[in-house]
C-alpha positions in Angstrom: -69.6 124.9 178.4 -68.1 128.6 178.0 -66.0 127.4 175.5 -68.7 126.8 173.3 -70.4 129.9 174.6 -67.3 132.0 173.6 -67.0 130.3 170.2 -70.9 131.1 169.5 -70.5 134.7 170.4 -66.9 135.5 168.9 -68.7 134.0 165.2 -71.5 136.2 165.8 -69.3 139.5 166.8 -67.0 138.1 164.2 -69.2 138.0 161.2 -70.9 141.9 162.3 -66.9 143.1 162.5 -66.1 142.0 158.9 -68.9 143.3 157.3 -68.3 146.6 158.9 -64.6 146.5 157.0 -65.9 145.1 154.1 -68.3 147.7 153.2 -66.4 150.6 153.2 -65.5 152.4 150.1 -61.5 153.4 151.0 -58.2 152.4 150.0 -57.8 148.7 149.9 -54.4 148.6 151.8 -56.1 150.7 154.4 -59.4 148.0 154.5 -56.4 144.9 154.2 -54.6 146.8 157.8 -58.0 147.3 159.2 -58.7 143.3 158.7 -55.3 142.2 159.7 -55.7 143.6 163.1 -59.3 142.6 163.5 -59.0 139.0 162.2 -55.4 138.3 164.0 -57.4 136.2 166.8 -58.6 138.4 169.8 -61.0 136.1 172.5 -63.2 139.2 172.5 -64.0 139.2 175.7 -65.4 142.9 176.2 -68.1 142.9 173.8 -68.6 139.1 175.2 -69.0 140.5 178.1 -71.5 142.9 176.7 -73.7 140.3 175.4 -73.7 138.4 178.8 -74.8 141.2 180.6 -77.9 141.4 178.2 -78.1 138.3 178.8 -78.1 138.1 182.5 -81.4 140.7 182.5 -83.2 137.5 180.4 -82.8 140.0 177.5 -82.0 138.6 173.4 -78.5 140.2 173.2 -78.9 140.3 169.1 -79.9 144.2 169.6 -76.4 144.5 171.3 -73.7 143.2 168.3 -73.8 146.9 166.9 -72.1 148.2 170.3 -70.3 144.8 170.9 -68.4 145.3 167.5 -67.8 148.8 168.1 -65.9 147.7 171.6 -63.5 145.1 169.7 -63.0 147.8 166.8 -61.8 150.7 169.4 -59.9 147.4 171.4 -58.3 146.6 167.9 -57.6 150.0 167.7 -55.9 150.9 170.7 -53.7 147.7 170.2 -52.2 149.0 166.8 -51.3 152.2 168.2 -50.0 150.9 171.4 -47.9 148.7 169.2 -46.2 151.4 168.0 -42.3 152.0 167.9 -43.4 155.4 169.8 -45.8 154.0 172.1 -44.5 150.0 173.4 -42.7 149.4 170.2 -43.9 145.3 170.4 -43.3 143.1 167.4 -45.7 140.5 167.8 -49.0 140.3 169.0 -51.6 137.9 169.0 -48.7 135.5 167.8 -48.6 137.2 164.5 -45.9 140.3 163.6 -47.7 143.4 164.8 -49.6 146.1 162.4 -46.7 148.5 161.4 -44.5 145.6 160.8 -46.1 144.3 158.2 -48.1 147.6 156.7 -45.5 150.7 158.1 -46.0 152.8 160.8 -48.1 155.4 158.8 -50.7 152.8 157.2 -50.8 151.3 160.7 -51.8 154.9 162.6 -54.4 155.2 159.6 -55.8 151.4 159.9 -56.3 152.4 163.9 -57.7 155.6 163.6 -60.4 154.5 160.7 -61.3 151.6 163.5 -61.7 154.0 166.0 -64.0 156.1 164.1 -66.3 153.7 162.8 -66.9 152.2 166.1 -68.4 155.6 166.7 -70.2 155.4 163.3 -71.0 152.3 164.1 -73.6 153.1 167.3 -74.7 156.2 165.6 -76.4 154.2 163.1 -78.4 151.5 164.9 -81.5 151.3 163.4 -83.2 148.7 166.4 -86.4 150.2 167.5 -85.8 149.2 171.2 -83.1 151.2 171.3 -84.2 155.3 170.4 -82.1 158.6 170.3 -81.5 158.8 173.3 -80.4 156.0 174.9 -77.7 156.2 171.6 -76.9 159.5 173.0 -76.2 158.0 176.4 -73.9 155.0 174.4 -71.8 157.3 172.7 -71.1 159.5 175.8 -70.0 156.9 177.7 -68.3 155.1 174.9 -66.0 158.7 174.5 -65.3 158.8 178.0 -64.1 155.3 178.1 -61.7 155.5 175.6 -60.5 159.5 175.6 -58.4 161.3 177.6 -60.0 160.1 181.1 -60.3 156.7 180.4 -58.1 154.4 178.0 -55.9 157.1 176.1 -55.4 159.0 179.3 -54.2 155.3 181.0 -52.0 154.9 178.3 -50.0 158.5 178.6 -49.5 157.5 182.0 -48.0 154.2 181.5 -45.9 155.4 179.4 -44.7 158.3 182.0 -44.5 155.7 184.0 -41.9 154.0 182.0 -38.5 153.6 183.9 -40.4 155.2 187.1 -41.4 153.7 190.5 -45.3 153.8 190.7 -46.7 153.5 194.3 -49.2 150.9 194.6 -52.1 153.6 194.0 -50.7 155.2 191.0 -50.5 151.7 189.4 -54.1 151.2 189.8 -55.0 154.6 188.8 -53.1 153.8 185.8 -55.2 150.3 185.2 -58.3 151.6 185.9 -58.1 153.8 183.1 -55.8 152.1 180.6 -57.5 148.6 180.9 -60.6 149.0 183.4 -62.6 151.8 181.9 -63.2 149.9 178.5 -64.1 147.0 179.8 -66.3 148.8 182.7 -68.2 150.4 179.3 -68.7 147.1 178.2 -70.7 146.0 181.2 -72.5 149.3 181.8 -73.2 149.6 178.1 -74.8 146.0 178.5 -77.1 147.1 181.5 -78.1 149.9 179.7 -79.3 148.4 176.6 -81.2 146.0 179.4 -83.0 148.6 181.4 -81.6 148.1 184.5 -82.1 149.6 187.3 -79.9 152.5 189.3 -79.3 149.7 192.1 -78.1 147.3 189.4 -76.0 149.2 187.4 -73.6 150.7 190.2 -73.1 146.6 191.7 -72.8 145.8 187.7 -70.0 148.9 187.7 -68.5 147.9 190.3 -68.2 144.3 189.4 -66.4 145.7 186.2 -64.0 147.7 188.1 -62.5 145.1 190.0 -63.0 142.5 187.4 -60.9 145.0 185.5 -58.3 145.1 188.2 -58.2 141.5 188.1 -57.7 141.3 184.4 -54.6 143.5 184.4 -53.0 142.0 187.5 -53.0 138.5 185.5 -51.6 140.0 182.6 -48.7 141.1 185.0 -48.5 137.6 186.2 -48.7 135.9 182.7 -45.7 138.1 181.5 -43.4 137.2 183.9 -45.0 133.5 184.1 -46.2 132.9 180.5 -44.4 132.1 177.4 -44.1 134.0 174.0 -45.6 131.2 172.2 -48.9 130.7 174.2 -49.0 134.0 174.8 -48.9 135.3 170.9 -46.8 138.4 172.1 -43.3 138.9 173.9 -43.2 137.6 177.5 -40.9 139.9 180.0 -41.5 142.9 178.0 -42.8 144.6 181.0 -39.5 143.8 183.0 -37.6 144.8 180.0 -39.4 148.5 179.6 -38.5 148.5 183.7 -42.8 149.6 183.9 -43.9 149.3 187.4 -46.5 146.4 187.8 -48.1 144.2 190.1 -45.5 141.4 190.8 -42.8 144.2 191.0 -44.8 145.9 193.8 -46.2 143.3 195.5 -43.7 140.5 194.1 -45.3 137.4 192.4 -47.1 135.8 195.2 -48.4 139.4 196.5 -50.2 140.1 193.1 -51.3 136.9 192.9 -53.4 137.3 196.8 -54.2 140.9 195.4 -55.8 139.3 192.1 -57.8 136.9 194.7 -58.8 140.1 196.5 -60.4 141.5 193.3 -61.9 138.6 192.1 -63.9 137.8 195.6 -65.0 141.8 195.4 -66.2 140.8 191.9 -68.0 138.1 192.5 -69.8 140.0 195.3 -70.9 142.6 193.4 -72.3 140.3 190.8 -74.0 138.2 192.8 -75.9 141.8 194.8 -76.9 142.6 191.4 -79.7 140.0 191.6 -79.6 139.2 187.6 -78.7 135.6 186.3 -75.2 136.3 186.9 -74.0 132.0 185.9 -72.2 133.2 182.3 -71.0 136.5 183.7 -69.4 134.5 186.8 -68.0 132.1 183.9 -65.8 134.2 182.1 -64.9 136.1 185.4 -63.2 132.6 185.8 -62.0 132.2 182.9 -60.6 136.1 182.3 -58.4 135.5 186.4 -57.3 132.1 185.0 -56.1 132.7 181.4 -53.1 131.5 179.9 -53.0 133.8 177.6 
């Protein structure tokens, strides 16, 4: 069942995402980087996740694809750069030879940063009627934050400080929090947003995204020292070979593992307090600590 749910909602992101691309008037090798990165197979689970918030309030998610898109483009985005000889230096991703490899590193810093503007572009340009100036405002502010200097970018510097370091336990999940939790946390709270939730709601809703976040990062740990290149569609060990401090290295394999329990119960908890129809948000909380890939 949310097989077919993801499969329905990735066509629907899928088809908004394209268009976006496909309308711009630019250089067509800088369009033809833009949609290798953005049709190389992501699952699309953050602005998924947005939708299913909506969702969960009994509200029609349709109003949401403009700020779902924008997620995946900044997503997209941060996955070319962070693909970069200077940044990770990864050759594959999503099973297919990464951005610069095929385009150069220059085309492939351009491709990103014309992604991460438009996603900005666009939420500035929704033209639903249920969803006024400022509650657009409100999108965009917390859209910044999530992926600037406190939120995603700022994880990423510290990763890569990180880099050949020994991170206690808390600085790894400082560094998670921001790197990987913060845009998917914006895709949660953007979703109870745009569904008029109440205060109560959104900080259970918030904090069922941190720890969901949490346990999204902790399985990537586990999958790259348990998962394989191929299923995986990038390099497996490429942590342990970058000597970055994670999970299993802390807290060895079957540590991370209970600590990924941990955050999925806390989840769960929060989600259900929130008192929304929480059954497809619960869904792909299952399927996002049980991933192969």
């Amino acid at each position: 069942m949310i097989d077919a749910y993801f499969r329905r909602q990735k066509e629907r992101i899928d088809e908004i995402l394209f268009a976006q691309i496909d309308r711009l008037d630019t250089a067509d090798r800088l369009k033809e980087a833009m949609h290798y990165s953005v049709q190389a197979g992501g699952k699309r689970i953050r602005p998924i996740l947005l939708l299913a918030t909506m969702e969960a309030f009994g509200k029609n998610s349709q109003s949401g694809l403009p700020v779902a898109s924008a997620i995946e483009l900044i997503h997209t985005y941060s996955l070319i750069h962070d693909d970069l000889p200077a940044m990770d230096d990864d050759d594959l991703r999503r099973g297919k030879p990464t951005n610069h490899k095929i385009y150069g590193e220059a085309t492939a810093i351009l491709a990103g940063d014309a992604l991460l503007t438009l996603s900005f572009e666009a939420v500035a340009e929704i033209g639903d009627a249920d969803i006024d100036g400022s509650k657009k405002t409100q999108l965009i502010a917390m859209m910044a934050r999530a992926a600037g200097a406190e939120g995603m970018v700022g994880g990423q510097c510290f990763d890569l400080e990180a880099e050949r370091k020994k991170l206690t336990f808390e600085e790894l999940e400082q560094v998670h929090l921001r790197k990987t939790g913060k845009l998917l946390a914006f895709s949660i709270e953007a979703g109870a947003l745009l569904a008029d939730a109440d205060e109560f709601q959104t900080n259970q809703l918030r904090n069922f995204a941190q720890h969901l976040g949490l346990a999204f990062q902790i399985r990537d740990d586990i999958l790259d020292i348990i998962g394989d290149t191929n299923t995986m569609g990038k390099t497996a060990g490429s942590d342990l070979n970058k000597q970055k401090s994670t999970y299993p290295q802390l807290l060895s394999l079957d540590g991370a593992k209970r600590k990924l329990e941990e955050h999925f119960i806390q989840a769960k908890h929060h989600l259900s307090e929130a008192a929304v129809d929480h059954r497809r948000l619960s869904a792909l909380s299952d399927y996002i600590v049980n991933r192969d890939v």
